[in-house]
C-alpha positions in Angstrom: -0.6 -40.8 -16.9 -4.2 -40.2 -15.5 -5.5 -44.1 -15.5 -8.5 -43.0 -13.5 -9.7 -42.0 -16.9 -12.0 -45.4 -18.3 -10.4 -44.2 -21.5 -7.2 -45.6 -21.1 -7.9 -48.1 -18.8 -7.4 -51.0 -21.0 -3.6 -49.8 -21.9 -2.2 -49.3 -18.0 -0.4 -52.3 -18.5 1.6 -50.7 -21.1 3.1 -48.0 -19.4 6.0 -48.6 -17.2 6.6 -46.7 -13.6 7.4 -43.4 -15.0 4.6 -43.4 -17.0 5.9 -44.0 -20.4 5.4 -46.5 -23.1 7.3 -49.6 -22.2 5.9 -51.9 -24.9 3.5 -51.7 -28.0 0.5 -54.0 -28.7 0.7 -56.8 -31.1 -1.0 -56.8 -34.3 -3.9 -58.6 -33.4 -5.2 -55.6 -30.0 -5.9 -53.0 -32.3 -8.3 -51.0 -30.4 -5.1 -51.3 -27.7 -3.0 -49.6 -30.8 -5.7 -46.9 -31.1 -5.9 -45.8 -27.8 -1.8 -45.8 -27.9 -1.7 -43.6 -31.0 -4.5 -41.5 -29.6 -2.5 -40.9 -26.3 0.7 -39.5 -28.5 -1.2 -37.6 -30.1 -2.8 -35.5 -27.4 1.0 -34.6 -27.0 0.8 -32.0 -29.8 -1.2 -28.7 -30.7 -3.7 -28.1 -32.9 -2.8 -25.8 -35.8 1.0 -26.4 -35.1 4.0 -27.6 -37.5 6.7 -29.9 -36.2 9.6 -31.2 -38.0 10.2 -34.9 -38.4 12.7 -34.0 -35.7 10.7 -32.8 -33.2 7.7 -35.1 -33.5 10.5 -38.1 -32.5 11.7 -35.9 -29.6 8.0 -35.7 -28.6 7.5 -39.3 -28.8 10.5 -39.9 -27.1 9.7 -38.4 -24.2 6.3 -40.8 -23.6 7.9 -44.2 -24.6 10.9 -46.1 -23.9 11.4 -48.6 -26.3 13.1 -46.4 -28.7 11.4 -46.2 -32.1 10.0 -42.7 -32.6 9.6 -43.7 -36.4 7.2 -46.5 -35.9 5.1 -44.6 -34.3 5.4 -41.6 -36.5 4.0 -43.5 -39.3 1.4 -46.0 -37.5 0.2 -42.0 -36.6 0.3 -41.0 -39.7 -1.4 -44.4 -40.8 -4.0 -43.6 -38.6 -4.9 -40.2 -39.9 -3.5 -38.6 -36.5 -0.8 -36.5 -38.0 -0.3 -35.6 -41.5 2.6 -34.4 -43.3 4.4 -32.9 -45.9 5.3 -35.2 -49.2 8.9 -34.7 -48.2 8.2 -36.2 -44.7 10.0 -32.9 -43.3 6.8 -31.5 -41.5 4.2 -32.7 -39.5 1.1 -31.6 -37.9 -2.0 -32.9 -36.0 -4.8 -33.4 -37.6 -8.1 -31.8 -36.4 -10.9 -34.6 -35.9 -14.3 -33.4 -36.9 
């Protein structure tokens, strides 16, 4: 994780020494949340289709508290991914 970067300054203290999510924000640091969600979802392509499957083994790899389906649906939640009625895939969505 590239902390130089002033956009994710303000979440350092989130990430643990391998550079993965140790912890998530409470409800009341939202814009912490955002920047979070944001992060995942540089982790997948544009134009690409994962399965539910998949987008938790992505997640997985960035954070080590072990609830891939949280964040699945606060990124959904967020408009960050979308998905199939079904739940069974996902994609990123493209900001304008």
């Amino acid at each position: 994780m590239d902390f130089s970067s002033e956009k994710y300054k303000a979440i350092r203290g989130y990430f643990d020494q391998e550079g993965k999510i140790s912890h998530f924000p409470g409800k009341r640091q939202k814009k912490k949340q955002a920047l979070i969600l944001e992060f995942l979802a540089e982790k997948f392509e544009t134009g690409k289709s994962y399965s539910e499957i998949k987008v938790n083994e992505i997640l997985n790899q960035f954070h080590s508290f072990k609830d891939p389906a949280t964040l699945r649906r606060l990124m959904f939640g967020q408009k960050l991914l979308d998905r199939t009625l079904d739940g069974r895939k996902y994609w990123k969505v493209e900001k304008a």
